[in-house]
C-alpha positions in Angstrom: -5.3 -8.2 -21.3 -2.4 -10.2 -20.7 1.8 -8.7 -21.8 4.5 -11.4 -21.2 2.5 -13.4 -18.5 1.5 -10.1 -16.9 -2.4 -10.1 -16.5 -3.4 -5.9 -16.8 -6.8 -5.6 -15.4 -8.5 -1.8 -15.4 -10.8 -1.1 -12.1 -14.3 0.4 -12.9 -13.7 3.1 -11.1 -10.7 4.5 -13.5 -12.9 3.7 -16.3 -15.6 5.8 -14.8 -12.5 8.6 -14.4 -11.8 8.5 -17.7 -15.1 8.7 -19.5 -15.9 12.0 -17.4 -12.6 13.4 -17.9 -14.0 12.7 -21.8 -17.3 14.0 -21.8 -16.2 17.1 -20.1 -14.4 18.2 -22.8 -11.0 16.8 -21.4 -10.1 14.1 -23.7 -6.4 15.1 -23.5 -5.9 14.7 -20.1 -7.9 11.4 -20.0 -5.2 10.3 -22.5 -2.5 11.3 -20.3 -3.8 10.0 -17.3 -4.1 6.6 -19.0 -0.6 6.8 -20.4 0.6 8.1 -16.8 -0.8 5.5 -14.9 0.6 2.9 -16.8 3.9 5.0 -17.0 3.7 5.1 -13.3 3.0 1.3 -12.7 6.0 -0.2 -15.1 8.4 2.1 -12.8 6.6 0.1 -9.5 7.3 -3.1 -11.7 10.5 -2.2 -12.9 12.2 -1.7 -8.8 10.3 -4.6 -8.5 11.9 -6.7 -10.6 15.2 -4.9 -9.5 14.7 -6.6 -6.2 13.8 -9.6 -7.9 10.0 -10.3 -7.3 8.0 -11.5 -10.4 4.9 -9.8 -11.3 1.4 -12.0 -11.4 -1.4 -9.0 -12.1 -1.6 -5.7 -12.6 -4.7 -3.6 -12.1 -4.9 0.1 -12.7 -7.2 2.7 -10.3 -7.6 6.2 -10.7 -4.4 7.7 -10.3 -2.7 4.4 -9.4 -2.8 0.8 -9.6 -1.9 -2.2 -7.7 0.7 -4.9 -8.7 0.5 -8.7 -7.1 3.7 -10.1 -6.8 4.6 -13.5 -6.5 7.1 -13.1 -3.3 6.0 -10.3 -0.4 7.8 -7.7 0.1 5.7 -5.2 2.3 7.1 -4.1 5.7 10.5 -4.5 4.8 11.8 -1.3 5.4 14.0 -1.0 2.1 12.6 -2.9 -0.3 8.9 -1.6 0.1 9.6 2.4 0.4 11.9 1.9 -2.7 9.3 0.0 -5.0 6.6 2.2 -3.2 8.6 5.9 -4.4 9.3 4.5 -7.7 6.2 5.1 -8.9 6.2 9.6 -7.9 10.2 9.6 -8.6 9.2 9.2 -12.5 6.2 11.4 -12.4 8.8 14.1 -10.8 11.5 13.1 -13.1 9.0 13.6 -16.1 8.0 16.7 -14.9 11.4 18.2 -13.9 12.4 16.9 -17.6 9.7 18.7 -19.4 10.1 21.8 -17.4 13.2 22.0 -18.2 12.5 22.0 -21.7 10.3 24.5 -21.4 12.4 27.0 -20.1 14.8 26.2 -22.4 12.5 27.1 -25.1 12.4 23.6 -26.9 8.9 22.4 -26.3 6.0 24.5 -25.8 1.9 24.4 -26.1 -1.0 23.6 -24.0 -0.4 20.0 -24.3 2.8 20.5 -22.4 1.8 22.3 -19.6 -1.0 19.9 -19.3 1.6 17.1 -19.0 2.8 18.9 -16.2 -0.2 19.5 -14.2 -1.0 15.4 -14.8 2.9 14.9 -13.8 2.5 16.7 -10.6 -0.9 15.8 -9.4 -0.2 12.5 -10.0 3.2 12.4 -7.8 1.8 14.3 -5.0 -1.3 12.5 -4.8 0.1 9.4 -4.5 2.8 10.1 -1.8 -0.3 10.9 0.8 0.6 9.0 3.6 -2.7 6.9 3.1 -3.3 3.3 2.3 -3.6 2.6 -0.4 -1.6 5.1 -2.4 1.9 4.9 -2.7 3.0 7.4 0.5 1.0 4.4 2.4 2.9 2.0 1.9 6.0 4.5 2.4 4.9 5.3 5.7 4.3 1.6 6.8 7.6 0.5 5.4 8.8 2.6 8.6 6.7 2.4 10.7 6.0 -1.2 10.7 8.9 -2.5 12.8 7.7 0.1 16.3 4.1 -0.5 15.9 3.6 -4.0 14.1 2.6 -4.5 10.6 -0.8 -5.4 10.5 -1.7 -3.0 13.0 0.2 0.4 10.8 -1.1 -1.4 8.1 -4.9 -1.0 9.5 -4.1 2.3 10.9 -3.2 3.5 7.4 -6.0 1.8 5.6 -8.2 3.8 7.8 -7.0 7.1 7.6 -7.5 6.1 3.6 -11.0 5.3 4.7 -11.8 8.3 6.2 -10.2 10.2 3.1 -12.8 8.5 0.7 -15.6 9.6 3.0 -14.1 13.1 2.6 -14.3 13.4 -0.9 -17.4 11.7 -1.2 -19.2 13.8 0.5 -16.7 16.6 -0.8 -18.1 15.9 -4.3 -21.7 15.8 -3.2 -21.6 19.4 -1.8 -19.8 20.6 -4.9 -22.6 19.1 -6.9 -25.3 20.8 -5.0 -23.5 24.0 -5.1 -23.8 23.8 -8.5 -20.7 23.4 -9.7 -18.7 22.3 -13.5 -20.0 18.3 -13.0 -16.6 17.4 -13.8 -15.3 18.5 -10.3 -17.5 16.8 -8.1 -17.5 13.6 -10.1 -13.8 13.2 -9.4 -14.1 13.7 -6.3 -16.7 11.3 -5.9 -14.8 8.6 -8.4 -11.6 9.4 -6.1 -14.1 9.1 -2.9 -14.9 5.3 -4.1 -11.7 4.3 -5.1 -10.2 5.0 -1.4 -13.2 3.1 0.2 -12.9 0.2 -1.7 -8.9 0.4 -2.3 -8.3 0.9 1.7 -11.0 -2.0 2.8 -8.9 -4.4 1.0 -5.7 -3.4 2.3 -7.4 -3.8 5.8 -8.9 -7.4 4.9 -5.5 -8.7 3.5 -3.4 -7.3 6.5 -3.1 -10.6 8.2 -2.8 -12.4 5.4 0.0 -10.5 4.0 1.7 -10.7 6.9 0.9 -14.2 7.5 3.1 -15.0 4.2 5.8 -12.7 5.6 5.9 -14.7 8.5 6.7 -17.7 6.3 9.2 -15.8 4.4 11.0 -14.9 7.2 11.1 -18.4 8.5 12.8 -19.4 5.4 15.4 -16.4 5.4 16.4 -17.4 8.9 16.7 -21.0 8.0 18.6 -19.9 4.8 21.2 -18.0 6.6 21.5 -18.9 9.6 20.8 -15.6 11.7 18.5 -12.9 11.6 18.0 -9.5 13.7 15.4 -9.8 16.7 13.2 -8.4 19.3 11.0 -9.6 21.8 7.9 -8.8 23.2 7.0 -9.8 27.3 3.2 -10.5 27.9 0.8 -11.6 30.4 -0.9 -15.2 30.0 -4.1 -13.4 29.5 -3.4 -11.4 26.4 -4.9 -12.9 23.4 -2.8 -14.6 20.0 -4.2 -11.9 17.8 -3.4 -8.8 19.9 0.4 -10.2 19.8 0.1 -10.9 16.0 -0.6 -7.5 15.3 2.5 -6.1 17.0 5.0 -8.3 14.7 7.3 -6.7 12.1 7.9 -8.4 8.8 11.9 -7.8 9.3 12.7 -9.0 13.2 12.3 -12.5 14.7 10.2 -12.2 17.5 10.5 -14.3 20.8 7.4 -13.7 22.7 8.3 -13.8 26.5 4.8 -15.0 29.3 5.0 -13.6 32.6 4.0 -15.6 35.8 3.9 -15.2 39.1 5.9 -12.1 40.8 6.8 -10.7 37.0 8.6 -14.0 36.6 9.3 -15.5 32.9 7.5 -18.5 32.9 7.9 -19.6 29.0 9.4 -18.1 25.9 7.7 -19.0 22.5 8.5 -18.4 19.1 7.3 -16.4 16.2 6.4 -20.0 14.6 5.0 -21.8 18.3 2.4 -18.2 18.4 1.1 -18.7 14.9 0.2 -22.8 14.9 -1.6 -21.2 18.1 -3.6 -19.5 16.2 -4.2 -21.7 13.5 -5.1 -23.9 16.3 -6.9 -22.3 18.9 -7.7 -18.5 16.9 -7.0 -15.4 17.9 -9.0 -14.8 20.8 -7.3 -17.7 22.7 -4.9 -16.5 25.2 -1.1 -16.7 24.9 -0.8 -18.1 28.4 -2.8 -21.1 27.6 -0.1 -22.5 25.1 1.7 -23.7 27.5 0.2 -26.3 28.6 
């Protein structure tokens, strides 16, 4: 399905979410998941666009989805946790509205209070501080700049790892305890959605950042200055060890050590990754030099 150059793709596992929400009686709230999810994605799309990153693809998970932009944004400190919170801030705002109106006495019924339940799950779930829900990519957006962005970003992808494994085997146990099948099938839906969701966010973690890289070459050519730090190594340490510990928002200038703690040669963000494309990322740093 394709809306103003925007391809929507739906990931098996949210289908799978939806037809057992369906067949266990709870056609409502699979309706209102849908309608949430989507709800939830246009606000990721809409700070976006703010920002002014154009959308390629959209594909929608089980309480979730995942947009790919054009331009990269991830690691940035601002931009990401902004685009990243959009997404919960109108689940809360939806659910503050329509509890408002409750007490107020102008909308009632069990489809409201089901709104809210959807509303609130669907905002707390998502700000876990896993990847790859929304409180993820929250977490890396500061975090990133002390311990590097591809290596939060594997940290986090991880801890989503390990998650899925949790309610995997969460939702096998419920199952052989015998109980309502609609439980433990969310679980394990939820279980495979983190596994698979959190191995690509580890896979693409260089390559994301790799494209930051380039991004940031072009901002500091475009303005002439941009805010740095540097890192001090010894000759042995190896090109993908330093790649790791690079932030997507500070120029890096990546200072070898000699002989009595002396600085033998300073290389740049750009001179450290035509290493790598070069030599890989096992080579050592100390060896560009000559």
């Amino acid at each position: 399905m394709q809306i103003k150059g925007v391809k929507i793709k739906i990931h098996p596992t949210f289908i799978v979410l939806l037809l057992l929400l369906f067949f266990s009686g709870l056609g409502l709230r699979a309706l209102l998941v849908f309608l949430l999810v989507i709800l939830h994605e246009l606000a990721h799309t809409l700070a976006a666009v703010g920002y002014g990153v154009k959308v390629k693809s959209l594909e929608l998970y089980p309480y979730g989805g995942t947009a790919v932009f054009e331009d990269t944004f991830e690691g940035n400190r601002i931009e990401e946790s902004v685009i990243a919170f959009a997404g919960p801030a109108l689940n809360l705002a939806i659910f503050f509205g329509l509890q408002y109106l409750r007490w107020l006495g102008l909308i009632d019924g069990d489809w409201v209070l089901e709104l809210l339940k959807v509303n609130f799950l669907l905002a707390c779930f998502n700000l876990i501080p896993v990847l790859p829900l929304d409180g993820g990519r929250i977490a890396r957006a500061f975090l990133a700049r002390t311990f590097g962005f591809v290596q939060i970003t594997k940290f986090l992808a991880a801890c989503g790892k390990w998650l899925g494994g949790l309610f995997v085997i969460l939702g096998f146990v419920l199952q052989a305890l015998g109980f309502f099948i609609y439980e433990p099938g969310l679980f394990l839906v939820l279980g495979v959605f983190f596994l698979i969701g959190s191995s690509k966010e580890e896979q693409n973690a260089r390559i994301v950042f790799l494209k930051q890289l380039c991004r940031k070459k072009e901002q500091l050519l475009r303005q002439g200055l941009m805010r740095g730090s540097s890192l001090t190594v010894a000759p042995d340490t190896p090109l993908g060890k330093l790649i790791d510990q690079l932030s997507t928002d500070r120029y890096c200038l990546i200072n070898i050590i000699g002989q009595k703690d002396k600085i033998e040669k300073v290389l740049s963000e750009s001179e450290l990754v035509q290493g790598m494309i070069d030599y890989g990322l096992d080579y050592p740093v100390g060896k560009l030099l000559s």
